[in-house]
C-alpha positions as CSV (number, residue, x, y, z in Angstrom):
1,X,199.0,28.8,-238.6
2,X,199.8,30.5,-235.2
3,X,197.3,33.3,-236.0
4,X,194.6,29.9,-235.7
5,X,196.0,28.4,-233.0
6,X,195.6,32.0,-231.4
7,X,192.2,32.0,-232.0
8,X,191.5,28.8,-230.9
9,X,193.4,29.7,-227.2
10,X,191.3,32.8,-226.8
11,X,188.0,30.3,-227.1
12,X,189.2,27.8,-224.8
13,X,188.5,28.1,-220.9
14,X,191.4,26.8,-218.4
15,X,190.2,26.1,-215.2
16,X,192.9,26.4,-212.4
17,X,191.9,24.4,-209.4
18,X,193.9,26.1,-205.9
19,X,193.6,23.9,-202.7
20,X,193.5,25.6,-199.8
21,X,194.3,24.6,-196.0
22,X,195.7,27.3,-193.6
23,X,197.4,29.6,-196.3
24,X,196.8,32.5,-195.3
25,X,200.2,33.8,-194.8
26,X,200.4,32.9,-198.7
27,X,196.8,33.2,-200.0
28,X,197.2,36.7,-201.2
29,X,200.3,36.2,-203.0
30,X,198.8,33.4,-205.0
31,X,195.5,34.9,-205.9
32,X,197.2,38.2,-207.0
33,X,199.3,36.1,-209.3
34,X,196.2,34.7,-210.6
35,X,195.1,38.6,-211.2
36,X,198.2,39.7,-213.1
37,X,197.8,37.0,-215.5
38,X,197.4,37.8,-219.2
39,X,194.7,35.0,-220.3
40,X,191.6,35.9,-219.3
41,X,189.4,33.1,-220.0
42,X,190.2,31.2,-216.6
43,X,188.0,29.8,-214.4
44,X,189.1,29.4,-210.7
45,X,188.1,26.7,-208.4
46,X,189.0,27.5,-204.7
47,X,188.6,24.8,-202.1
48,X,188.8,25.2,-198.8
49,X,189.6,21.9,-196.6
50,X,188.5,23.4,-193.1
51,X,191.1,25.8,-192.9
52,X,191.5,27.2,-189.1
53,X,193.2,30.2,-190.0
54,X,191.6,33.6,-192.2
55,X,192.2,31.5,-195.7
56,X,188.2,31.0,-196.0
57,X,187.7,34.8,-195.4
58,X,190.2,35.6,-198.0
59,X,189.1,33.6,-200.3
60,X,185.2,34.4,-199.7
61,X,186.3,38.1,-199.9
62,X,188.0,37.2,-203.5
63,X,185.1,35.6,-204.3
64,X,183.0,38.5,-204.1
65,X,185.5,40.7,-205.9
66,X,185.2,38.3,-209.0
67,X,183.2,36.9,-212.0
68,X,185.3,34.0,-213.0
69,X,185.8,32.1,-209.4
70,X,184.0,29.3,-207.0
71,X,184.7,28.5,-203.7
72,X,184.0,25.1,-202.3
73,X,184.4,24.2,-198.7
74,X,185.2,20.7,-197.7
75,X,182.5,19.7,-194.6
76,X,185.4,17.9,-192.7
77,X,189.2,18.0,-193.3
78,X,190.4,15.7,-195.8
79,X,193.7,15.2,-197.6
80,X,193.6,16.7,-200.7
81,X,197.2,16.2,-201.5
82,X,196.2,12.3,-202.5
């Protein structure tokens, strides 16, 4: 039974959605967690809400550095907290 429900995790694809407003004193942190994880089949969605500081350059650099990510930038600030 868990040699199934094995099988069935390594199939399944978790995406992990990070919003993003001037983080960049934290940005690297979190996406080097993301890194050291042991699934591999995640998909990362990266939105950026306008952020003033370097979080959109970190994450565009990320970006390029990996398969499994996309980066969305918000136009115009909005709260994505609600």
């Amino acid at each position: 039974m868990k040699d199934e429900l094995d099988k069935r995790l390594q199939l399944m694809t978790i995406s992990v959605i990070i919003p993003v407003y001037n983080a960049s004193a934290t940005l690297f942190h979190c996406l080097e967690s993301l890194d050291r994880q042991t699934y591999r089949n995640l998909e990362l969605l990266l939105v950026d809400d306008c952020s003033t500081d370097e979080s959109l350059h970190i994450l565009m650099s990320y970006v390029e550095q990996q398969s499994n990510c996309l980066l969305y930038t918000s136009p115009s600030p909005r709260d994505l907290s609600t």
